[in-house]
C-alpha positions in Angstrom: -1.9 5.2 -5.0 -3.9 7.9 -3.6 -2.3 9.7 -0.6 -4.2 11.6 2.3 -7.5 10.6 3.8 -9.1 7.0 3.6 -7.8 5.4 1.0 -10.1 2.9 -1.2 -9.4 -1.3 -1.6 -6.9 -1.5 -4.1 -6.4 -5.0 -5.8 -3.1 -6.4 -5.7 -1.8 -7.2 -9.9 -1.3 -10.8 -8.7 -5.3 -10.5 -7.7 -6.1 -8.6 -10.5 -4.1 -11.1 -12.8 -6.5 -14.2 -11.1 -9.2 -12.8 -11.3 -8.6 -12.0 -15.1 -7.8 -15.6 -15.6 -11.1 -16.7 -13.6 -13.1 -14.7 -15.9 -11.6 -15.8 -19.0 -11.5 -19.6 -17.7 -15.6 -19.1 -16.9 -16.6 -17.8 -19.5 -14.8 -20.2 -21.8 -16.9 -22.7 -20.0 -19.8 -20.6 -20.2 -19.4 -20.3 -24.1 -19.4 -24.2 -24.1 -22.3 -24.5 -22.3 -24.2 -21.8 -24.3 -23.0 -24.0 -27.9 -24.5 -27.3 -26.1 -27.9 -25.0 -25.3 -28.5 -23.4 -28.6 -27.6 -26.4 -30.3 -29.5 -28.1 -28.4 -32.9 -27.4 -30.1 -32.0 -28.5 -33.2 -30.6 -31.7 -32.0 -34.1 -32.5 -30.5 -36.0 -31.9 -33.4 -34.1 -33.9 -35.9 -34.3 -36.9 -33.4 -37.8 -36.1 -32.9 -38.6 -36.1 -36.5 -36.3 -39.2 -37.3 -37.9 -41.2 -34.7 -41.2 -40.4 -35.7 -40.6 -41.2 -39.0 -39.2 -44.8 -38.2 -42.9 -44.5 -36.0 -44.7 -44.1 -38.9 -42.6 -46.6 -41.0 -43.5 -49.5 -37.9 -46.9 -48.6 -38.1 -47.9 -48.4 -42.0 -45.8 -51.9 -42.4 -47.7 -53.4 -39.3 -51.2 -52.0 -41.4 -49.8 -54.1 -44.1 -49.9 -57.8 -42.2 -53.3 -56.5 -40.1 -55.7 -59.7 -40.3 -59.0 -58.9 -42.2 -61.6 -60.0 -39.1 -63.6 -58.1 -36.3 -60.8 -58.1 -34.3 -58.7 -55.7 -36.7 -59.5 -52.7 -33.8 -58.3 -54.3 -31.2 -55.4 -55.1 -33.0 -54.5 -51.6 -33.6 -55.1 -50.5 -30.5 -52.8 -52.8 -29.4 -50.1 -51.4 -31.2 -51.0 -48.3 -30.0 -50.2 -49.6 -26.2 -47.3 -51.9 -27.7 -45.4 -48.3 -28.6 -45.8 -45.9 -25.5 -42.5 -46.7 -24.5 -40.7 -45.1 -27.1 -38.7 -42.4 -26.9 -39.0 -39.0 -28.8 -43.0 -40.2 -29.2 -46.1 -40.5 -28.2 -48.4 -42.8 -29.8 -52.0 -43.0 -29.5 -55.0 -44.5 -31.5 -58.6 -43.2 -31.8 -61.6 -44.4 -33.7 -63.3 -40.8 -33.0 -62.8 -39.0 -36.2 -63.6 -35.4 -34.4 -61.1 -35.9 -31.5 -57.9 -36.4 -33.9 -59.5 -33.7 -35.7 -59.3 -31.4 -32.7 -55.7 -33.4 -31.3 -52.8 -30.2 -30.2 -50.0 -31.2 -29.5 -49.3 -30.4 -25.7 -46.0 -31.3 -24.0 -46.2 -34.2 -21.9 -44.9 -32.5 -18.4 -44.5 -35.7 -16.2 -41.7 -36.4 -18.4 -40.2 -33.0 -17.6 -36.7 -33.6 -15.7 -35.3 -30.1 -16.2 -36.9 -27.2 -15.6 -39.7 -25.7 -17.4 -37.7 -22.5 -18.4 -34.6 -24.5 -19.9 -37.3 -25.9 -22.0 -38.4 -22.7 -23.2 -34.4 -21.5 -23.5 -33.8 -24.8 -25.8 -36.8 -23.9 -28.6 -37.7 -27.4 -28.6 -41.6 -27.3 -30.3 -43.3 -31.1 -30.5 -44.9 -31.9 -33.9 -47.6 -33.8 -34.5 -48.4 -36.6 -37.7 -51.3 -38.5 -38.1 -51.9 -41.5 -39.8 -55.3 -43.0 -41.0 -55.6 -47.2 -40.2 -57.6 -47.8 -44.0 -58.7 -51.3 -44.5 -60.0 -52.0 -48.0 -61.3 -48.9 -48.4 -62.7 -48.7 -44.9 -61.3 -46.1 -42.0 -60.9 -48.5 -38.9 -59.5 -45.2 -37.1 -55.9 -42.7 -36.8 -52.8 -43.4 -35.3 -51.7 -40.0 -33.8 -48.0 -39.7 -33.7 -46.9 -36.6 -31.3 -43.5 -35.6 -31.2 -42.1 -35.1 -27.6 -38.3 -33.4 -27.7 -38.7 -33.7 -23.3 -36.3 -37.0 -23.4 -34.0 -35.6 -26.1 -34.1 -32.1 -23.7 -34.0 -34.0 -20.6 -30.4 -35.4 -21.6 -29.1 -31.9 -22.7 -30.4 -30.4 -19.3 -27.7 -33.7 -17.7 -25.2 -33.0 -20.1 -25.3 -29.0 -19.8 -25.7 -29.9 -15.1 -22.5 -32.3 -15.6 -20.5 -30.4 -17.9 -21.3 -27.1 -15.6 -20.0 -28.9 -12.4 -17.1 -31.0 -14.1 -16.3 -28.2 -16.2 -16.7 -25.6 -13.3 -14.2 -28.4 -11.1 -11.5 -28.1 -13.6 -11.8 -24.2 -13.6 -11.4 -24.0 -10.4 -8.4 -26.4 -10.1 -7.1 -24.2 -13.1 -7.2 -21.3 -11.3 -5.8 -22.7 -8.2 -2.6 -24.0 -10.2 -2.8 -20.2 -12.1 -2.6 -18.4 -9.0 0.4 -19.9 -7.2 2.2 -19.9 -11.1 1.6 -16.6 -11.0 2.2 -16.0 -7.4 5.3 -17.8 -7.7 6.5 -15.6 -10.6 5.8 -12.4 -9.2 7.4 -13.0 -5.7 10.5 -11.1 -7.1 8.1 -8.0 -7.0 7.5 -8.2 -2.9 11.9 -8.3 -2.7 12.3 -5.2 -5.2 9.5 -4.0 -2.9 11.2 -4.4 0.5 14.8 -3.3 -0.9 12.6 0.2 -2.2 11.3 0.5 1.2 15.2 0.3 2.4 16.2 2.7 -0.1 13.6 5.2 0.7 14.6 4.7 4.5 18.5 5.8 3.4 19.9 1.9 4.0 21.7 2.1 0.8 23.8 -1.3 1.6 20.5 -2.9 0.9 20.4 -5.5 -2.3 17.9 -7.1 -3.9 18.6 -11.0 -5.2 18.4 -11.7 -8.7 15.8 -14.6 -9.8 12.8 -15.0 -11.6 12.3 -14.2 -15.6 14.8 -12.3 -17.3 13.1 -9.6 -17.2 13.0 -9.5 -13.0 16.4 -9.9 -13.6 17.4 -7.3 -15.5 15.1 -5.4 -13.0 17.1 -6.4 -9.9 20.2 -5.4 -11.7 19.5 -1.8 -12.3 18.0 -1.4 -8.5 21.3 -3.0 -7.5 23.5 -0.4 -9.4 20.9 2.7 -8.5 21.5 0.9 -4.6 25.1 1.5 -5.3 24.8 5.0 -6.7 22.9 6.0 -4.1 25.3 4.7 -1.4 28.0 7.1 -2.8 26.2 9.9 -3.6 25.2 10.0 0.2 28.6 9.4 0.8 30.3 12.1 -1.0 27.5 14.1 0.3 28.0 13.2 4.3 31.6 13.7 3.5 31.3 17.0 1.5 28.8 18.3 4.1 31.4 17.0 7.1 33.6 19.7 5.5 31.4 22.0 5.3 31.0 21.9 9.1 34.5 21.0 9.8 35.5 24.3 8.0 31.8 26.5 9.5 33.8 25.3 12.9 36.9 26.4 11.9 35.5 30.0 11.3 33.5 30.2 14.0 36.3 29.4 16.6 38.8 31.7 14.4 36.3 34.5 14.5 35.5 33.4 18.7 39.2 33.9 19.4 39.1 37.6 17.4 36.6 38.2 19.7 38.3 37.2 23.3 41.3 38.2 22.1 41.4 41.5 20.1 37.8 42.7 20.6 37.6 42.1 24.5 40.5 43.5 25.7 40.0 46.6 23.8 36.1 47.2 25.4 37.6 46.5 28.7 40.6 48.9 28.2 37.5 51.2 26.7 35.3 50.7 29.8 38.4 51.4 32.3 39.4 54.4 30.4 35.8 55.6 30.5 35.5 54.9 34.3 38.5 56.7 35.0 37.6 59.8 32.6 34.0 59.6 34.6 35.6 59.9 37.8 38.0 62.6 36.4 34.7 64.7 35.4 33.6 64.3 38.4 36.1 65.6 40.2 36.7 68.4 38.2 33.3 69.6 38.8 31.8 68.8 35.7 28.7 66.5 36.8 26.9 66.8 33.3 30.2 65.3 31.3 30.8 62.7 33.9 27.3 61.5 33.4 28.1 61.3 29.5 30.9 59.1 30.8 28.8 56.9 33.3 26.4 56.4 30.1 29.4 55.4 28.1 31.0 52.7 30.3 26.9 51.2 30.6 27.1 50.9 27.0 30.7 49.4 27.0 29.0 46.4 29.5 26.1 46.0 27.2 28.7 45.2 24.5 31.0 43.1 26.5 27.5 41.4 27.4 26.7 40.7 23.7 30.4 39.7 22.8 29.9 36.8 25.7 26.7 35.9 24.4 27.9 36.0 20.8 31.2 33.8 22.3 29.5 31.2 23.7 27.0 31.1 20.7 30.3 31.2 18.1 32.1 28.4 20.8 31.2 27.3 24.1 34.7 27.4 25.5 33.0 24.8 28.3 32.7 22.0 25.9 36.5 21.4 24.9 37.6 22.3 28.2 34.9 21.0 30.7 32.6 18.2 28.5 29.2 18.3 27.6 27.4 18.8 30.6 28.4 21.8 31.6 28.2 22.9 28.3 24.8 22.2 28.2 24.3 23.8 31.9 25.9 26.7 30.7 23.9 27.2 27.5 20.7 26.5 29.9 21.4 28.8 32.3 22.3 31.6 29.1 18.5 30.8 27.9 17.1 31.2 32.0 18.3 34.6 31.9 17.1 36.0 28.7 13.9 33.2 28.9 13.0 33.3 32.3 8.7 32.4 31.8 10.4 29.1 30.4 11.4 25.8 32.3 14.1 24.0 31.2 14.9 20.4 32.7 18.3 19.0 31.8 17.9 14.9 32.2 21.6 13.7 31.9 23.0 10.8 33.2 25.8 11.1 36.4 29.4 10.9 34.9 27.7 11.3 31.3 30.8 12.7 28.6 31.1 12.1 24.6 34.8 11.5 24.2 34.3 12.0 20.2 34.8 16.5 19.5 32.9 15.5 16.5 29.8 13.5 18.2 30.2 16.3 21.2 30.1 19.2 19.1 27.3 18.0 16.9 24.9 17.2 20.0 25.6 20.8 21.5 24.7 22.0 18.7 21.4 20.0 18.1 20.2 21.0 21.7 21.3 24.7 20.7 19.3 24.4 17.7 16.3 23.0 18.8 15.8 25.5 22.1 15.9 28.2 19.5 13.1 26.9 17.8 11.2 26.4 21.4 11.8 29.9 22.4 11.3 31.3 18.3 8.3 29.2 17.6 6.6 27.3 20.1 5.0 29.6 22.6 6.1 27.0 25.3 6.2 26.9 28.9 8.0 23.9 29.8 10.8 22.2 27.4 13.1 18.9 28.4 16.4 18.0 27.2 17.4 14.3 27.9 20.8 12.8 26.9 21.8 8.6 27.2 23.7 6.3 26.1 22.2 2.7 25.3 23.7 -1.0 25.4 25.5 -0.6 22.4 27.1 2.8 23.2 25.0 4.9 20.8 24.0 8.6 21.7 20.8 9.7 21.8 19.2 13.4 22.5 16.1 14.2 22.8 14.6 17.9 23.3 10.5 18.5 23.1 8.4 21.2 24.8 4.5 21.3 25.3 4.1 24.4 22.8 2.1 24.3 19.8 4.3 21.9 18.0 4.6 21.7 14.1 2.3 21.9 11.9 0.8 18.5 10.6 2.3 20.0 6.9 4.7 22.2 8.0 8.5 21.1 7.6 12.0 21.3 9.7 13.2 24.9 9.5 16.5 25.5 7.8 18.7 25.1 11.7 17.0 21.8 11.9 17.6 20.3 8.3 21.2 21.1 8.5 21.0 19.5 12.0 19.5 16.5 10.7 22.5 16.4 7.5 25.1 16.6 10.7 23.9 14.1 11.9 23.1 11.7 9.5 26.9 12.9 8.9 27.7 10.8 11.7 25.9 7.7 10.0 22.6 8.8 13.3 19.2 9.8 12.3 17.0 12.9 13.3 13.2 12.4 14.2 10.6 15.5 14.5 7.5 15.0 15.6 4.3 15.8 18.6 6.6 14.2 21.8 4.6 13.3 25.2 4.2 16.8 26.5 2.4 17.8 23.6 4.0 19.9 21.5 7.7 19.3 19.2 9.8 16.6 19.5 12.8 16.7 18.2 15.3 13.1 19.1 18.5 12.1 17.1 20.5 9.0 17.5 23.9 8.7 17.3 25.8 5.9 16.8 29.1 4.9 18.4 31.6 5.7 15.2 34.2 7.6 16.8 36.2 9.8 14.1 39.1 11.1 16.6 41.5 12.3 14.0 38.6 14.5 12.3 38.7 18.3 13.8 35.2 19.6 14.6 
């Protein structure tokens, strides 16, 4: 199938497969009907020229037993009028020697009961025979005999109208019957179909039920067993990729604690020894040196600034020992400061607290993530973060912003795909998209499958 823009009617194979059958069906009729027409011709003349011999036959005998008196004309015409009602003939009498001599043979159209042009398609041509009435040695007149093919043409024209509708009937019916056999043995198709859709959606649990021909059958099989392989592929995946974060945690709080507890207390022992060697300078009357010193202990604050910063990136000491929220109020209140031009709106719930370190961690870090990409990306000026729990005790977080949002063919950055594997780590899913304010969207759902015995 095409993909992008309008796409064009496509026919279905159980649509293409009826109408193939149609075809075939009408013009096997049509064939039939053709043979009958071109055959027809033929069929007319030989009954023409049969009948009109048997004509001629009647009339020559009936010469033979014609009384010799003055009323031997009116006998003949008689015979004449005693014979109009064959069929395949027309039988007339004349004493004028000129007009048989000048006789054509036209078609008689009052007996016309099908169309002129089906005449002309069938061929049909009338003939004409003349036979001289001779009565010892005297012409009493001619019998003209014309051959008219319009009855033997007229019953073709029924046969060809009632084998058309008859014939056309039982295609129809055929087709009918066709089309649910066919139907019926391609409904497999719209299963495998469904159970792809599943599989493309990452429900891996999905399988499809084996019936039909054998080779549907053998079909569902193999879809069943890629099902399967799938499943566990994304299951050693999810679990691979759970270490992964469970040991990316692990450094990051090993290298937080180095940073609290070797690197801090050294830059505050640094910035008290530097205050104290300012104030020394100072009093010993060197103003330039204790300047030096007063520049020092600023830049000893601007590093314990960044160590903080870099702390609460590495491991928001809030979120083990307070919850969430005021992790989340804390990491807001970090981006007010450096992001003032920005408002932020945290939407949580009163008494709102994810109990699971994994769940807990993994949403932190999805907010983290996705206000990084606000503040990176989005030229915002307004950005919500909203966190709930439903009826059934899943998580869901949703940040968006009314920035620029993504690109119609742009993709997730590399934070946000490895957000997305976290969380689909936790058996949630991760939507991006253009939200209600406008610009990005980013909302993940998590469901409620606590793993307490799993560190973060």
């Amino acid at each position: 199938m095409t993909s992008g823009g309008a796409k064009g009617f496509q026919m279905s194979l159980k649509l293409r497969i009826d109408i193939l059958i149609a075809v075939l069906l009408f013009l096997g009729l049509a064939a039939d009907v053709g043979r009958m027409v071109v055959g027809a011709g033929s069929r007319a003349g030989a009954e023409s020229e049969s009948m009109t011999r048997i004509t001629r036959a009647f009339i020559t005998s009936s010469l033979a037993n014609l009384p010799d008196d003055a009323s031997a004309a009116e006998k003949l015409r008689q015979l004449a009028a005693s014979l109009t009602q064959l069929r395949h003939v027309r039988v007339s009498f004349s004493t004028d020697a000129d007009a048989v001599a000048a006789a054509q043979v036209t078609p008689d159209e009052s007996r016309f009961a099908a169309p002129a042009w089906f005449y002309a398609l069938v061929g049909a041509r009338p003939g004409l025979v003349i036979v001289p009435a001779m009565r010892d040695g005297r012409r009493l007149g001619d019998f003209v005999i014309a051959a008219d093919p319009a009855d033997e043409v007229n019953e073709v024209w029924q046969d060809v109208k009632s084998l058309g509708a008859t014939g056309g009937l039982i295609v129809l019916a055929m087709v009918f019957g066709a089309s649910r056999i066919v139907a019926r043995t391609l409904s497999p198709l719209r299963n495998y179909s469904r159970a792809l859709g599943r599989l493309k959606d990452g429900d891996y649990s999905v399988r499809a039920q084996a019936r039909g021909s054998p080779e549907f059958v053998d079909l569902c099989a193999k879809l069943n067993a890629l099902a399967e392989e799938l499943g566990r592929l994304s299951q050693d995946n999810r679990d691979l990729f759970h270490r992964l974060m469970t040991a990316q945690e692990e450094e990051r709080k090993t290298m937080a604690h180095e940073l609290h507890d070797e690197i801090g207390p050294h830059l505050f022992a640094l910035r008290a020894n530097a205050a104290v060697a300012r104030a020394a300078l100072a009093a010993a009357g060197s103003p330039e040196a204790a300047e030096r010193a007063a520049a020092i202990c600023g830049q000893i604050e601007a590093l314990q600034d960044t160590n903080r910063r870099i702390l609460r990136r590495l491991r928001p000491p809030a979120l083990d020992d307070l919850g969430i929220g005021p992790a989340l109020h804390s990491l807001i209140e970090g981006w007010r400061e450096t992001q003032p031009n920005v408002r932020l709106e945290l939407h949580l719930p009163e008494g709102f607290e994810i109990g699971d370190a994994a769940q807990r961690l993994t949403v932190y870090r999805l907010v983290q993530e996705a206000l990084t990409n606000v503040f990176r990306h989005s030229g915002a000026g307004r950005a919500e973060i909203a966190l709930a729990r439903d009826a059934t005790e899943n998580v869901s977080v949703r940040v968006e912003d009314d920035g620029a949002g993504l690109a119609p063919d742009s993709a997730a950055g590399l934070g946000l795909a490895g957000m997305r594997e976290r969380v689909r780590g936790l058996g949630g899913r991760v939507e991006i998209g253009r939200g209600a304010l406008g610009g990005c969207r980013v909302e993940a759902v998590i469901p409620q499958r606590i793993l307490t015995n799993t560190a973060p």
